[in-house]
C-alpha positions as CSV (number, residue, x, y, z in Angstrom):
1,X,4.4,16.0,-8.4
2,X,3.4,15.0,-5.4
3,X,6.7,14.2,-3.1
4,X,5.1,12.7,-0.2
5,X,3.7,9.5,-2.5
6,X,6.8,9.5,-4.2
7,X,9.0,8.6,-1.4
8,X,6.2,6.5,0.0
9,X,6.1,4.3,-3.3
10,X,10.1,4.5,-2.7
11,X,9.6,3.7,1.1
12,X,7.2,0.7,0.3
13,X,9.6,-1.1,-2.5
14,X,12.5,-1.0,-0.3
15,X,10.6,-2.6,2.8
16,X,8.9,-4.9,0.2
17,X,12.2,-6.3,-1.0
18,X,14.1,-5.9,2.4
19,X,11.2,-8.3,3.8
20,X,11.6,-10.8,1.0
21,X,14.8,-11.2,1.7
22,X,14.3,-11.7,5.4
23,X,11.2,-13.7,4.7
24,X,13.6,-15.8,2.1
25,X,16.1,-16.5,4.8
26,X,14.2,-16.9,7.8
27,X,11.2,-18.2,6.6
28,X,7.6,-17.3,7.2
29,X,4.5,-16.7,4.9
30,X,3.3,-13.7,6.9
31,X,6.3,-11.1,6.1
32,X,6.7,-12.6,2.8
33,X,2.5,-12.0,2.0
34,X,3.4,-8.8,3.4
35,X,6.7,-8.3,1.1
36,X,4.5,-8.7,-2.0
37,X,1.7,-6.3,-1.1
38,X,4.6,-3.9,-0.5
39,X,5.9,-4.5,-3.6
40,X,2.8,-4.8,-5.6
41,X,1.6,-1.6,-4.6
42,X,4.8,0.7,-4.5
43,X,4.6,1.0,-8.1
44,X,0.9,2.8,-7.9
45,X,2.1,5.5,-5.3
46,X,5.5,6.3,-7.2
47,X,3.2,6.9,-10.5
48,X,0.8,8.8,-8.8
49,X,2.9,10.9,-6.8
50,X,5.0,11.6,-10.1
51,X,2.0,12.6,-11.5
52,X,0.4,14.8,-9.2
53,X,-3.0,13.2,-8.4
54,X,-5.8,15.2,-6.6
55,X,-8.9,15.3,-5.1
56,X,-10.7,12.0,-5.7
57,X,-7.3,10.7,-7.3
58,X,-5.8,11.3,-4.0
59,X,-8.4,9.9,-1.7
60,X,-8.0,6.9,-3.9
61,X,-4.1,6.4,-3.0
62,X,-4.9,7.6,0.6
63,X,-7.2,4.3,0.8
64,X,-4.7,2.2,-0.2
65,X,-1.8,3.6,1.8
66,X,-4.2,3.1,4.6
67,X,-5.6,-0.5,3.8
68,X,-1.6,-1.4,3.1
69,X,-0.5,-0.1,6.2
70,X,-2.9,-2.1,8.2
71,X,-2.8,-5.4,6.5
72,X,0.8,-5.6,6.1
73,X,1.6,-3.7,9.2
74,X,-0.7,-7.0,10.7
75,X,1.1,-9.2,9.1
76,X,4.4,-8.5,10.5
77,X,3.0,-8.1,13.6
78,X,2.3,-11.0,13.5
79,X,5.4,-12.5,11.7
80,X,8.2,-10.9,14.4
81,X,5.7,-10.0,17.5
82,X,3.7,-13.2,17.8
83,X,0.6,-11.5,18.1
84,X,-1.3,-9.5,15.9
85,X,-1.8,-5.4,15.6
86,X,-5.1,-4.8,16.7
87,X,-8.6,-7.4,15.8
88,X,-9.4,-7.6,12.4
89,X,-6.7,-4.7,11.1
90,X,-5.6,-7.3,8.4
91,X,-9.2,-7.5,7.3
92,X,-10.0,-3.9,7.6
93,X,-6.5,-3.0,5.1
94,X,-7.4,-5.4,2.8
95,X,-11.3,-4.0,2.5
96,X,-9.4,-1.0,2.7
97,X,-7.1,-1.5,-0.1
98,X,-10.2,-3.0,-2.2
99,X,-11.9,0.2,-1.8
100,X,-9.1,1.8,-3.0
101,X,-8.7,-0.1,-6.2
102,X,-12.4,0.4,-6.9
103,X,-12.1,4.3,-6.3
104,X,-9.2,4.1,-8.4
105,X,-11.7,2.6,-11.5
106,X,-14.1,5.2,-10.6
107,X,-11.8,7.9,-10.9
108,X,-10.7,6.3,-14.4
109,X,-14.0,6.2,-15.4
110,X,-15.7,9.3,-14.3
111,X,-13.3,11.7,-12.6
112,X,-12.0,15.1,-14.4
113,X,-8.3,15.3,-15.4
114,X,-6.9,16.5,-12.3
115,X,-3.6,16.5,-12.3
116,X,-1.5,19.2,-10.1
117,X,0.1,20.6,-13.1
């Protein structure tokens, strides 16, 4: 098991339904965009940390924790600050997160089983 993606996964639903609500009751498209990518992806880093993922496994969920933090953290930059986190950080998270979904098939398709167990 691998805690630290555990409580991430965790870390990521709550924010992703905390922001839905807020997005819900005060409006705006950004946090709620934002609210589903955190919700969409929690599920992937609480499996993966339950399982114990490593080497390219791991590299795959460290792209998409990366691309996740930078497009939603962009997004709600955006959403409460008015301005955005840094030029083109939404972009770069979501190439970012699209890398990681690919790694992820690549892994399925031609990585070892290499689970921490």
């Amino acid at each position: 098991m691998n805690r630290a993606l555990t409580v991430f996964g965790g870390l990521c639903g709550a924010a992703g339904v905390s922001l839905s609500a807020a997005a819900a009751h005060m409006g705006g498209g950004n946090a709620a965009t934002a609210a589903t990518m955190l919700l969409m992806h929690a599920p992937l880093f609480v499996a993966t940390g339950l399982y114990g993922v490593k080497r390219l496994g791991l590299w795959s969920v460290g792209l998409l924790a990366i691309g996740l933090l930078l497009f939603s953290g962009d997004l709600l930059w955006r959403a409460y600050l008015g301005d955005r986190l840094f030029a083109m950080a939404a972009p770069a998270g979501g190439i970012a997160m699209i890398a990681g979904w690919l790694a992820i098939a690549a892994w399925a398709c031609f990585g070892r089983e290499d689970t921490a167990d």
